[in-house]
N, C-alpha and C positions, 0 to 999 in steps of 0.2 A: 830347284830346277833353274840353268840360266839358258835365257833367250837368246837365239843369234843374232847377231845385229842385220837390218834388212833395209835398203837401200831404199829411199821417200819412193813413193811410185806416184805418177799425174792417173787422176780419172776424170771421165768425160760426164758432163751434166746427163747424155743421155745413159751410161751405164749406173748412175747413182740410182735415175727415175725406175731402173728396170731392176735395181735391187728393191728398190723399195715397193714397186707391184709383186717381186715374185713374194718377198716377206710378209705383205703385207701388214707395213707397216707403213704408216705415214710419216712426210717429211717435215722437222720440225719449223715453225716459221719465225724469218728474223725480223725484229725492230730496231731502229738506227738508237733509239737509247741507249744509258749506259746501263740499264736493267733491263735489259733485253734478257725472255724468258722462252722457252719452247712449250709447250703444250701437247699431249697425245691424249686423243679417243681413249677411254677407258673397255674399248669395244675387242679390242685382241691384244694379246701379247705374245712377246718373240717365245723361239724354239731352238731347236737345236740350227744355227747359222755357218756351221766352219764351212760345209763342202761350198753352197753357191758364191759364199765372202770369197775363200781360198781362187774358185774361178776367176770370179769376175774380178779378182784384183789384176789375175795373170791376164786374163783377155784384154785388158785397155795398158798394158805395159807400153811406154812411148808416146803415149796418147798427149798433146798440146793445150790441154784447155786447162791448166791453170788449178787443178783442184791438188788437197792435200791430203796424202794419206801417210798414216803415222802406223807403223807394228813395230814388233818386240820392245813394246812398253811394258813394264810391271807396276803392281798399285799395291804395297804394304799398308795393312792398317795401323793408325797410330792409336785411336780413342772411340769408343762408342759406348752406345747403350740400347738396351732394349726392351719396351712397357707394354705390355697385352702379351706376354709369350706364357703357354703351358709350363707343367714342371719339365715338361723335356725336349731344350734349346735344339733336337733337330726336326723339330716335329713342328711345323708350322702352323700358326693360330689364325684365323678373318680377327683384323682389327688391330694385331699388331703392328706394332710402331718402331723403326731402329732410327736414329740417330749416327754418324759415322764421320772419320774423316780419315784419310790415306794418303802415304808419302808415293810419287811417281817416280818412277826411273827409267832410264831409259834401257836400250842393250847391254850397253857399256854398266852397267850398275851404279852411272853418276844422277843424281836427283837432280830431276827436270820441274819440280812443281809439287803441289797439293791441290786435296780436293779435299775441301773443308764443310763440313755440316752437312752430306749427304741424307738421303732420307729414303726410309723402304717403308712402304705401307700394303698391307696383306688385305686386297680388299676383294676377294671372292675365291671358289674352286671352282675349276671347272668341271664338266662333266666326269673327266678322266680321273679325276680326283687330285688334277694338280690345283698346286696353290698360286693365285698369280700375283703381283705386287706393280704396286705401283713406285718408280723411285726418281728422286730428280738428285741431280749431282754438280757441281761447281766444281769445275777446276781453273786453279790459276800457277799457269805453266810458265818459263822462263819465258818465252816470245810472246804469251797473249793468254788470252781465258777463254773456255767452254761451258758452256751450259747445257747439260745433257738431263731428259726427261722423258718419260714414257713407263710402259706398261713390259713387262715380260714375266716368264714361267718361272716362280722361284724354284718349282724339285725338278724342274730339268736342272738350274743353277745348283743344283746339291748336289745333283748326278754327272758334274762337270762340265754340262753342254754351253756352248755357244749362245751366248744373248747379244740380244741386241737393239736401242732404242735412237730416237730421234736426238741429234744435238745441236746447235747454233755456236758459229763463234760471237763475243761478243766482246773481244780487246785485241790489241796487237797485229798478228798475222793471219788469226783467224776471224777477224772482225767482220760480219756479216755474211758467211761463209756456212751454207747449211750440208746438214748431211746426217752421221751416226757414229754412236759410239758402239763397240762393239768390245763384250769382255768375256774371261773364261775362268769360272772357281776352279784354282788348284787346290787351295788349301782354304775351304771357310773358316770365318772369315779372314782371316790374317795377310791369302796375297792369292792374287788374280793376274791370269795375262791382260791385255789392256790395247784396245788400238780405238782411230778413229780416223774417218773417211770423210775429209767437207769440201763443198765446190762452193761455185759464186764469185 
């Protein structure tokens, strides 16, 4: 599948605050270190995100405040593994562990980066009987590095829906710059749509 190429779009601090009350999900927080880390509640995880994402990117089109949003990224996986899984890799386990790292590209299909030693930890089901994970992800892109972390629904992620967690920039042009990363399973695990929203 190739992604169209989609021109940066600016978002305002207040349209970020209001994705992240309708997701309820929280915003990750930044530290001037150079391991600077995000942290999310282990209390909810994302869902299905396209339609309010898709909105609220069109609603602040033009908008002046300086923030960065990135789509028609894709993320190839290059290497992983994974320990606590049952005999059947689509059937998710409490306590599984993956391991991961992914080549980035941009629309154009030129490599923008890596994200190296991702981590997915399967730590509850919820009522509905999804399973939810916790994952935290390092990338380090041509212009600067992200550190994304949080909670979301991994069998929505089977079912190809919209996730989405808290990220911090923490190098480059993203450097102290909070907001979300936001991705889409096309083909587990091998490649994903891929975007990310940060202000500051």
């Amino acid at each position: 599948m190739r992604l169209r190429a989609k021109k940066p779009r600016i978002l305002t601090i207040a349209a970020v605050s209001l994705l992240a009350s309708t997701l309820t999900v929280g915003v990750a927080s930044a530290d001037n270190s150079a391991s600077a880390q995000s942290t999310a509640s282990k209390a909810s995880a994302g869902t299905s995100h396209a339609p309010s994402l898709n909105s609220l990117i069109k609603s602040v089109r033009g908008s002046k405040h300086g923030c960065v949003v990135m789509t028609g990224l894709t993320e190839q996986f290059i290497k992983g593994t994974v320990t606590g899984a049952g005999p059947d890799p689509t059937k998710p386990q409490i306590g599984q562990h993956g391991v991961y790292s992914m080549r980035v590209y941009n629309a154009d299909s030129e490599v923008i980066g890596e994200q190296r030693d991702g981590t997915t930890d399967v730590y509850a089901q919820a009522p509905n009987g999804h399973f939810l994970v916790h994952g935290v992800e390092h990338f380090k892109l041509n212009d600067g590095s992200i550190h994304a972390e949080g909670n979301y629904d991994l069998t929505s992620t089977l079912e190809h829906k919209w996730q989405l967690v808290p990220a911090v920039g923490t190098s480059g042009r993203y450097k102290g710059k909070r907001g979300f990363e936001f991705f889409n399973d096309v083909t587990n695990p091998t490649l994903f749509k891929l975007g990310f929203i940060l202000c500051g």
